[in-house]
C-alpha positions as CSV (number, residue, x, y, z in Angstrom):
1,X,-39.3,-13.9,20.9
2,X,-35.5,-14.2,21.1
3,X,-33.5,-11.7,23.8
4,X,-30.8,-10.0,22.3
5,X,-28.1,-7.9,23.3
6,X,-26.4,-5.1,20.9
7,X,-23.0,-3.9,22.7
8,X,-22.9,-0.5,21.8
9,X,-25.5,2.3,20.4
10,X,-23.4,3.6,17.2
11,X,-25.9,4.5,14.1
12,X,-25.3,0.5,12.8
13,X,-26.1,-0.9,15.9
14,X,-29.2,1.1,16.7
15,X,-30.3,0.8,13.3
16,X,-29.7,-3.5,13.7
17,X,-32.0,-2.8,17.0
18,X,-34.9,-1.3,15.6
19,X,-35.1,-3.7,12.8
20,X,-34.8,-6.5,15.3
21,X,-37.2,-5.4,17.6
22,X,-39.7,-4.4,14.9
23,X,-39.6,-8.4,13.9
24,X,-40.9,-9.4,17.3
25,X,-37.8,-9.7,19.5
26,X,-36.8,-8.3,23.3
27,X,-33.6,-6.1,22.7
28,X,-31.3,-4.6,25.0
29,X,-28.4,-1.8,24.2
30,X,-25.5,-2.1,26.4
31,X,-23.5,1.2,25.4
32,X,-20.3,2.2,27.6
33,X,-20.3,6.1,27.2
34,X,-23.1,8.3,28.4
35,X,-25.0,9.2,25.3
36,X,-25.8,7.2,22.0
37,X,-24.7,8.0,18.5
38,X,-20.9,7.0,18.2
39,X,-19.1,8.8,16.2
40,X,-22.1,11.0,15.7
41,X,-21.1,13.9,18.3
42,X,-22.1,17.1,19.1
43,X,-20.1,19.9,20.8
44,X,-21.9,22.9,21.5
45,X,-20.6,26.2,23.6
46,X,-22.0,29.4,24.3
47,X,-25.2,28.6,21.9
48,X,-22.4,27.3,19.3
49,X,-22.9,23.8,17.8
50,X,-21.1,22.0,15.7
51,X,-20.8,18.6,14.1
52,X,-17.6,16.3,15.5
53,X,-18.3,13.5,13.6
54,X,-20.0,13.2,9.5
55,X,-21.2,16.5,8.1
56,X,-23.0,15.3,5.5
57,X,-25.0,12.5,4.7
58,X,-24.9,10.7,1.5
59,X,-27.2,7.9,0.2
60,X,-30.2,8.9,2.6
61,X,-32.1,6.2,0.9
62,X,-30.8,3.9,3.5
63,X,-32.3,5.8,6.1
64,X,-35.5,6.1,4.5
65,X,-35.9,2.4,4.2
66,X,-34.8,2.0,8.1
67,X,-37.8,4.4,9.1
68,X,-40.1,2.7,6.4
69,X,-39.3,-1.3,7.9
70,X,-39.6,0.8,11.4
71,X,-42.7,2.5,12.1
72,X,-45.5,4.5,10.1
73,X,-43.2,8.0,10.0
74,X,-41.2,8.4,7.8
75,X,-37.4,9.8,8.0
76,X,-38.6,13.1,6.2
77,X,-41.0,13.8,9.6
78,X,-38.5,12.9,11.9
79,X,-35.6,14.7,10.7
80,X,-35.4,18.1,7.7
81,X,-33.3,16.9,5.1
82,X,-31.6,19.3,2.3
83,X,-29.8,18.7,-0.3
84,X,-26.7,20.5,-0.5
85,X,-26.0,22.8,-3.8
86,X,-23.5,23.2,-4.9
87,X,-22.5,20.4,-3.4
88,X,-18.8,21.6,-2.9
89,X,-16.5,24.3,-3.7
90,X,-12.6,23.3,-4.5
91,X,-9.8,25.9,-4.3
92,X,-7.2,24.7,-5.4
93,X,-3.5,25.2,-4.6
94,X,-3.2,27.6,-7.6
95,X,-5.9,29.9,-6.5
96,X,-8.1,28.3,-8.8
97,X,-12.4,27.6,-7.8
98,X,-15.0,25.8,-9.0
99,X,-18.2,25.0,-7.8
100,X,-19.2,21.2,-8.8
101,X,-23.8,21.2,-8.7
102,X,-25.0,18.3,-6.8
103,X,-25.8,14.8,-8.9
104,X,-25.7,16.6,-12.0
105,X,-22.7,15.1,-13.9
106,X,-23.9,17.7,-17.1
107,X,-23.3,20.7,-14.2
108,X,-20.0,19.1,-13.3
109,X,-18.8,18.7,-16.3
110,X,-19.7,22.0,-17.7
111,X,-18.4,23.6,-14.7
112,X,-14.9,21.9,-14.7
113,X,-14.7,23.1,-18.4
114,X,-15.2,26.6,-17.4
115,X,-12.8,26.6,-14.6
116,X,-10.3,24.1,-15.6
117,X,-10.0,24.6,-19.1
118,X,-12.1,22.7,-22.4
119,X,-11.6,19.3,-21.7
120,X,-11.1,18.8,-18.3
121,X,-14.7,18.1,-17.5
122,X,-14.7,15.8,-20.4
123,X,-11.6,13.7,-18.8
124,X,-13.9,13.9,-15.4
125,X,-16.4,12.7,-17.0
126,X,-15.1,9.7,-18.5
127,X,-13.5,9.1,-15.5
128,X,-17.1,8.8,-13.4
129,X,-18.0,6.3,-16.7
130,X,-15.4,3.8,-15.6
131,X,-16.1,4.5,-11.8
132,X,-19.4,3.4,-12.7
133,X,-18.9,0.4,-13.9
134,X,-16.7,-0.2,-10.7
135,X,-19.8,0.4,-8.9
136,X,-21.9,-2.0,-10.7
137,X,-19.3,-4.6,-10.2
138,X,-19.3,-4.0,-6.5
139,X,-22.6,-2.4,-5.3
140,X,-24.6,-5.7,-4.4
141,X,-21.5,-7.7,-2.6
142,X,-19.9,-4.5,-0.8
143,X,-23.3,-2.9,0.0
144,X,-26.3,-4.8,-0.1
145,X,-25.5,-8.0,0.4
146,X,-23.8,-10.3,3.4
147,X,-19.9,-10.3,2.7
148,X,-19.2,-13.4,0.1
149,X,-18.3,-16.7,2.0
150,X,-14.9,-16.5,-0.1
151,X,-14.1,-12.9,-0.1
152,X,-11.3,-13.6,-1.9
153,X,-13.7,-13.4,-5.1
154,X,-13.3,-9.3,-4.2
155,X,-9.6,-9.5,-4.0
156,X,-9.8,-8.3,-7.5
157,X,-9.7,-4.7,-8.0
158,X,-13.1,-4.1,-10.2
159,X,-12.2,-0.8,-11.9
160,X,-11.9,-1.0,-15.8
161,X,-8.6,-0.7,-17.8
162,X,-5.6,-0.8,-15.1
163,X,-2.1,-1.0,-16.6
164,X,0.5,-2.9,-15.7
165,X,3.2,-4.8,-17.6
166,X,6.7,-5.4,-17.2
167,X,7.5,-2.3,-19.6
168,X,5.7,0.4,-18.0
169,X,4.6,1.5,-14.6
170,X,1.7,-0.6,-13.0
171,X,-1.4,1.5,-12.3
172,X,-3.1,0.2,-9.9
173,X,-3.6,2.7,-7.7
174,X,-6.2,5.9,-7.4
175,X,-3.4,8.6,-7.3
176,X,-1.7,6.6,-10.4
177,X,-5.7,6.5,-12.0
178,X,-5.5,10.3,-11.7
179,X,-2.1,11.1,-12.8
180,X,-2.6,8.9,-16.1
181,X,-6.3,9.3,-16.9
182,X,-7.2,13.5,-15.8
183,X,-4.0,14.6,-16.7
184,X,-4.3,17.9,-14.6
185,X,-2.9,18.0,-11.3
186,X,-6.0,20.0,-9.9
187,X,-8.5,17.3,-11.4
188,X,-5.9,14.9,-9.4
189,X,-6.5,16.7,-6.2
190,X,-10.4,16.9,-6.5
191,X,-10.1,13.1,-7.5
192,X,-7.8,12.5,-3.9
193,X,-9.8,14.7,-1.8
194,X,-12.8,12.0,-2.0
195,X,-10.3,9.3,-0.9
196,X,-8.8,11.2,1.8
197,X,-12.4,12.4,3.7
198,X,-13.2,8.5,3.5
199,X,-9.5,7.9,5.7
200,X,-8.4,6.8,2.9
201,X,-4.4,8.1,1.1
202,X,-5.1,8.2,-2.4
203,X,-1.4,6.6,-3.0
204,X,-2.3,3.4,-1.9
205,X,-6.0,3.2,-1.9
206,X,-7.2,0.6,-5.1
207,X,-8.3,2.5,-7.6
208,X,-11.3,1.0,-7.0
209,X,-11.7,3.9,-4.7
210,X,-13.1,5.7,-7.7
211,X,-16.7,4.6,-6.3
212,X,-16.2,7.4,-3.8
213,X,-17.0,10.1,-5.8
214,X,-18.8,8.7,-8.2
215,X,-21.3,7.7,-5.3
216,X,-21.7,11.0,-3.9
217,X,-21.6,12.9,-7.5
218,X,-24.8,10.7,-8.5
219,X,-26.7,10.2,-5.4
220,X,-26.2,13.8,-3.7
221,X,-24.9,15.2,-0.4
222,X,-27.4,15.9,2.0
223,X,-28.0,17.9,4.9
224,X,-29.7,17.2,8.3
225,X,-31.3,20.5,9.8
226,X,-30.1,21.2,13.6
227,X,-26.8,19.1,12.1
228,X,-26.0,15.1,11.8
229,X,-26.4,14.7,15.4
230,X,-30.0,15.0,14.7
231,X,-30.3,12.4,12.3
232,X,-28.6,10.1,15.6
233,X,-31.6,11.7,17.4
234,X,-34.3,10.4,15.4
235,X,-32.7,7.2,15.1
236,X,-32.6,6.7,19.3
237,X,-36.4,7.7,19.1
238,X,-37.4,5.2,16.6
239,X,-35.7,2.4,19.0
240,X,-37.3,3.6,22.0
241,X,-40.4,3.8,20.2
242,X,-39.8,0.3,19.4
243,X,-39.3,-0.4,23.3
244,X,-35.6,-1.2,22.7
245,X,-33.8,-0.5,26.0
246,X,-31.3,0.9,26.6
247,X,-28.4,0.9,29.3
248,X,-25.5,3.5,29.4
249,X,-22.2,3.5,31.0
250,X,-22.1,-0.6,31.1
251,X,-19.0,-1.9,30.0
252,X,-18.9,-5.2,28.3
253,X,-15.9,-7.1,29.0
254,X,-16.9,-10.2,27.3
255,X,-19.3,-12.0,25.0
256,X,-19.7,-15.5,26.6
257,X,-20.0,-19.0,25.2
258,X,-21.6,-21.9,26.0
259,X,-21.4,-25.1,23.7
260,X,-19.6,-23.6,21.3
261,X,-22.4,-20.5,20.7
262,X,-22.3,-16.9,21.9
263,X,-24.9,-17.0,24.6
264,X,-25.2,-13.7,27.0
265,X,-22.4,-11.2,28.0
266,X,-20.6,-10.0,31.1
267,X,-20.1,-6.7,32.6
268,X,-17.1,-4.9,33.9
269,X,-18.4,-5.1,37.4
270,X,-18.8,-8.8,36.5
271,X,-22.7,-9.0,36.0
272,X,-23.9,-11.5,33.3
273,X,-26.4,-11.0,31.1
274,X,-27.7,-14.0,29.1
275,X,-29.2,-13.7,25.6
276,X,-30.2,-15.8,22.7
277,X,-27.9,-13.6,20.3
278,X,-25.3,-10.9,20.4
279,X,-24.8,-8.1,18.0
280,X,-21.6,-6.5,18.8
281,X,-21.0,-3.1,17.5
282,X,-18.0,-1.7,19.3
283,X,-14.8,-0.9,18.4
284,X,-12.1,-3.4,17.6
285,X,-9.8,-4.5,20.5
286,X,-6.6,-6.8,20.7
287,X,-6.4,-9.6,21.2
288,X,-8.7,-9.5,17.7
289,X,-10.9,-12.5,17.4
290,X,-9.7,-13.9,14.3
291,X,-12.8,-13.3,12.0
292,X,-14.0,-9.9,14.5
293,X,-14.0,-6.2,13.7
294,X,-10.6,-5.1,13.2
295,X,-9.1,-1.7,12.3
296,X,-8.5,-1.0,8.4
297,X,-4.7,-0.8,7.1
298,X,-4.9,2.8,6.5
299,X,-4.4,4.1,10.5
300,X,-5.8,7.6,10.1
301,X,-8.6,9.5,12.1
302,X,-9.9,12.6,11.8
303,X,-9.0,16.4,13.2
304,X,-12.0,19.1,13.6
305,X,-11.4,22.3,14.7
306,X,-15.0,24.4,15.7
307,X,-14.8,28.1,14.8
308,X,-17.5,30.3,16.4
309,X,-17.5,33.6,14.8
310,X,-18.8,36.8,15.6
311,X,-20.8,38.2,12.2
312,X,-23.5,37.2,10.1
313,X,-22.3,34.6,6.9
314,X,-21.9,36.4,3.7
315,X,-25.0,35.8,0.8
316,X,-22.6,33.7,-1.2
317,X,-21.1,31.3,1.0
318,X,-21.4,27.5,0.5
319,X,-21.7,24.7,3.0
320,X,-18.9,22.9,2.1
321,X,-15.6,23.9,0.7
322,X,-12.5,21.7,0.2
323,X,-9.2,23.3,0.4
324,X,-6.6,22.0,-1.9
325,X,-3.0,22.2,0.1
326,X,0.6,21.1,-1.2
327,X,1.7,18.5,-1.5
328,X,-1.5,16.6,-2.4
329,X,-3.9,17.1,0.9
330,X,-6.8,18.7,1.4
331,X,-9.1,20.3,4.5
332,X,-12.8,20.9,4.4
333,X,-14.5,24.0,5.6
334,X,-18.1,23.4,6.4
335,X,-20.6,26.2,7.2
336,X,-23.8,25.1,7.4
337,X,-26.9,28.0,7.3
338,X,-28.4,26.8,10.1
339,X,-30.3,28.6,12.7
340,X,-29.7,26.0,15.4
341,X,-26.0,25.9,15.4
342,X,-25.7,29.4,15.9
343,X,-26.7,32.0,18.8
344,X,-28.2,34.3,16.4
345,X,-28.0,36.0,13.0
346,X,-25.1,38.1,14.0
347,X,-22.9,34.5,14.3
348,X,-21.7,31.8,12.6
349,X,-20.4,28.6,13.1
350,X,-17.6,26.6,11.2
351,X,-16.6,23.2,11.4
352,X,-12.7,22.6,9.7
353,X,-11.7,19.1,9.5
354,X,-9.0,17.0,7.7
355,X,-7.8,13.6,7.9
356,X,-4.3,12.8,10.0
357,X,-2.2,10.1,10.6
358,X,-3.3,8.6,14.3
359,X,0.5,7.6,14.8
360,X,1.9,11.4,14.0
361,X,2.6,13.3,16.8
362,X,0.6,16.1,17.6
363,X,1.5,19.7,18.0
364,X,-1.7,21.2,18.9
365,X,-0.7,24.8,18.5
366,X,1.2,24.7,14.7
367,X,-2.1,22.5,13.5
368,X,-5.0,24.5,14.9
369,X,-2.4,27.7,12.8
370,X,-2.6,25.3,9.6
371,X,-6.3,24.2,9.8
372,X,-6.6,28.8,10.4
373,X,-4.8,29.1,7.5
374,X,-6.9,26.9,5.6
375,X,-10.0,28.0,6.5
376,X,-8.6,31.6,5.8
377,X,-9.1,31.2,2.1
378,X,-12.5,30.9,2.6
379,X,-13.8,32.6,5.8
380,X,-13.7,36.2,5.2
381,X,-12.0,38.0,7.8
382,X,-11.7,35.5,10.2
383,X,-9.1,36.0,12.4
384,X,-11.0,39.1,13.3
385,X,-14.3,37.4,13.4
386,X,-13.0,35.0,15.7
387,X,-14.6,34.6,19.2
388,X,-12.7,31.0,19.9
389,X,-12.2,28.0,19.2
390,X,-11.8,24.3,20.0
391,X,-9.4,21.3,19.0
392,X,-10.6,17.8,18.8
393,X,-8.2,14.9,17.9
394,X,-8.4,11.5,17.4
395,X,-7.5,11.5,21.4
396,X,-10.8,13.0,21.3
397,X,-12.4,9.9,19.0
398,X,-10.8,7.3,21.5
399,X,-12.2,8.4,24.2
400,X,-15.6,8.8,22.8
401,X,-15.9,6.0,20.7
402,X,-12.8,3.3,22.2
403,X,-11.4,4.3,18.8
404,X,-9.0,6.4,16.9
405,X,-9.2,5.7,13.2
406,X,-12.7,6.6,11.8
407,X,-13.3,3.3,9.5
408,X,-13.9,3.8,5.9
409,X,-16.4,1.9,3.6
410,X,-15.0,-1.4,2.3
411,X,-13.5,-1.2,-0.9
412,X,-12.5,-4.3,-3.4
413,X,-9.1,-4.4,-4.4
414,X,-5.7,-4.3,-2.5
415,X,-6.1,-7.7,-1.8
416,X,-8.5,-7.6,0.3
417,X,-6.8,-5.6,3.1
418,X,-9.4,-3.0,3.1
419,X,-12.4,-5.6,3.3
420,X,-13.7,-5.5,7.0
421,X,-14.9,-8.0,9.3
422,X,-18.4,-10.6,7.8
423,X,-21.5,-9.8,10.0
424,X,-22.3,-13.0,10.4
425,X,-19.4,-14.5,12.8
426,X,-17.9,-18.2,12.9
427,X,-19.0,-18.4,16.5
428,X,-23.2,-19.1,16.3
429,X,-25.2,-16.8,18.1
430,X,-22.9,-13.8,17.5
431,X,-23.1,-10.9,15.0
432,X,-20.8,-7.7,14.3
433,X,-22.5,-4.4,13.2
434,X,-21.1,-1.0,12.9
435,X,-18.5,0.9,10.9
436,X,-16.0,-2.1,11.8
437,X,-17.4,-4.4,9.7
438,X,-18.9,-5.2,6.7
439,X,-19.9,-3.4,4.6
440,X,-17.9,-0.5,6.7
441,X,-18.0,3.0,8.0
442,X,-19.5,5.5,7.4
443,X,-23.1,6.8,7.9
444,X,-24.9,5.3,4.8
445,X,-22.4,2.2,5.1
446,X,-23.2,1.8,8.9
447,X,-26.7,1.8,9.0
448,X,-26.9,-1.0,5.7
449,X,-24.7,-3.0,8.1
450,X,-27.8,-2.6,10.8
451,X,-30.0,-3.9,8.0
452,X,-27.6,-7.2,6.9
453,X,-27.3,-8.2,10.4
454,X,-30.9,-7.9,11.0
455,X,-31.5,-9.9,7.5
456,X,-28.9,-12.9,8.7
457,X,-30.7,-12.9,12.0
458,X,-34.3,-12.7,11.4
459,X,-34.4,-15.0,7.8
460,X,-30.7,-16.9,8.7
461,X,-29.0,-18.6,6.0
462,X,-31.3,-17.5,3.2
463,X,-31.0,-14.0,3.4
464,X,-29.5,-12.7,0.3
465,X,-29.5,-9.1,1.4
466,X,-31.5,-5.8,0.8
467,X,-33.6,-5.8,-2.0
């Protein structure tokens, strides 16, 4: 039996504990706020709850296997899981809708046609073809399996048919895939709205972004009942059921060495705490160990404004709607049916969120009036309807997680800049987890990371990754 120390309880890190402990070892979570979860938050007010973190969940399978490896229940009796359909409503700048069917690419293309015009949901769904093959190319070394020794070998951008030459205009990016392959601006947007709720600006993400939607277009969105935080909930449970332990509000200052190998950790009141291996899950920091966790090149974060509304949701409202704004961005409306989030029928709850620039100032007042606005042309009534509301910025993510920018999955392509830090680390004994590193954030993307790192501990050098 082996004592080891995870710092921090994100959803990676407490997924890495549970596995660990399950496999025989003493495991200890060191966890600087108050509460576990990460970016997993919860605000609630006046029998209001909403979601401050992921609203949906995508890939659940990855969850499922956690709770298989973990205990005899599985995630389907710890937590109610829906799937969402339709799986998003657009509006586009235009005035234009269209209602896109969860992992049914025959519904999506069908209902682009009908909306769009014959032939756009042909284009779309040619496009998804060569996303797919993207994903093939990349789904075992950017999800399932530790990060390639050289991981230069994903420096190369993996989707099919890019252009460039010295005659014509290199495409390499996923705006440029848009512009040249959909040949509508509003099938552009749809295609840039994916990028930009990953963190990611469509004008310089790789086109190998295209995984993004193609990921959630075949595998489904899905919803946790009583909201995401519960899915965080169930998680904790499973460690403590596993008798992981757990210590809040201890700040780790520092993962100590001894003969070259990471061997216990100290406390910012100066305790030590000696282990035979530490996981670190929290956030990146400079100085930035030169193979740790570091922040990806994109430096945005994420903006959520929590509506609570007076009156009951109309019949034919949809959980999630994305609202296509000039030039080129987008905000998502979410409004979950869901009794626990609300103080009653006659209410309603609404979660607005869209991704900023962390280095832009902020004028609270003009954004909450633009994220309004948005949510305006979908919320009926809603000025009226509105009770109050409540701002959270990346300030907001900082202080909860040590964080501002909200870390995307890793992506091939751009050489390599969006490729986060290996689990495995150069110092022995020491492991990263979490959103910062591979295979990177999000909540499907953050608990595999729990599972790689357990892999490379448990089996070492001959674990080749989830099968």
């Amino acid at each position: 039996m082996a004592r080891i120390v995870v710092i921090g309880a994100g959803l990676g890190a407490m997924a890495a504990a549970a596995r660990l402990a399950v496999a025989g070892h003493r495991v200890t979570v060191y966890e600087s706020g108050e509460t576990y979860g990460g970016g997993v938050r919860r605000f609630a007010k006046d029998g209001f709850g909403f979601d401050t973190g992921p609203g949906l969940l995508h890939l659940p399978a990855v969850y499922r296997d956690l709770f298989v490896k973990t205990g005899k229940q599985p995630l389907e009796e710890c937590v109610t899981l829906t799937q969402v359909d339709p799986a998003s409503r657009h509006v586009f700048a235009d005035g234009t809708r269209v209602e896109l069917p969860n992992a049914s690419r025959a519904g999506t293309v069908a209902a682009l046609d009908a909306a769009l015009g014959a032939g756009a949901g042909e284009r779309w769904g040619d496009f998804l073809v060569r996303a797919r093959e993207a994903w093939d190319r990349t789904r075992r070394p950017l999800l399932e399996e530790p990060q390639p020794t050289d991981s230069r070998l994903l420096d190369r951008d993996p989707y099919p048919a890019l252009k460039a030459g010295l005659l014509r205009r290199p495409t390499t990016t996923l705006a440029q895939i848009g512009a040249r392959e959909l040949r509508d601006p509003r099938l552009a947007a749809l295609l840039d709205s994916y990028a930009w709720s990953y963190g990611f600006d469509p004008a310089t993400a790789p086109a190998a972004a295209a995984v993004l939607p193609y990921m959630e277009q075949t595998f489904g969105s899905w919803y946790v009942a009583g909201g995401m935080r519960a899915l965080a909930d169930a998680v904790y449970e499973r460690c403590r059921q596993r008798r992981v332990e757990f210590v809040f509000g201890a700040h780790v200052v520092e993962v100590l060495e001894k003969d070259g190998r990471a061997c216990g950790i100290e406390l910012a009141g100066g305790e030590t705490v000696a282990a035979d291996h530490v996981v670190s899950g929290a956030p990146p920091r400079e100085p930035f160990p030169p193979d740790g966790p570091r922040p990806q090149e994109v430096a945005t974060g994420r903006v959520t404004l929590c509506l609570a509304l007076r009156g009951a949701r109309e019949a034919d409202a949809v959980h999630r709607t994305v609202v296509h704004t000039d030039p080129g961005d987008s905000v998502t409306v979410l409004r979950p049916n869901d009794p626990a989030l609300r103080p009653n029928e006659e209410h309603e709850s609404v979660t607005v969120t869209q991704t900023v620039w962390i280095d832009a100032e902020t004028d609270r007042a003009k954004l909450v009036e633009e994220l309004l606005a948005a949510a305006e042309r979908v919320v009926p009534e809603l000025r009226e309807r509105l009770l109050w509301h409540e701002l959270r910025t990346p300030e907001d993510t900082v202080r909860e997680t040590g964080a501002a920018e909200v870390p995307g999955p890793a992506l091939a392509g751009a050489r390599g800049r969006l490729l986060p830090a290996p689990n495995a680390s150069a110092t022995p004994g020491l492991s990263y987890v979490g959103g910062w590193s591979h295979p990177g954030g999000g909540l499907a993307h953050a608990g595999m990371s729990g599972a790689l790192v357990a892999g490379l501990i448990v089996e070492g050098a001959d674990f080749r990754g989830s099968q």
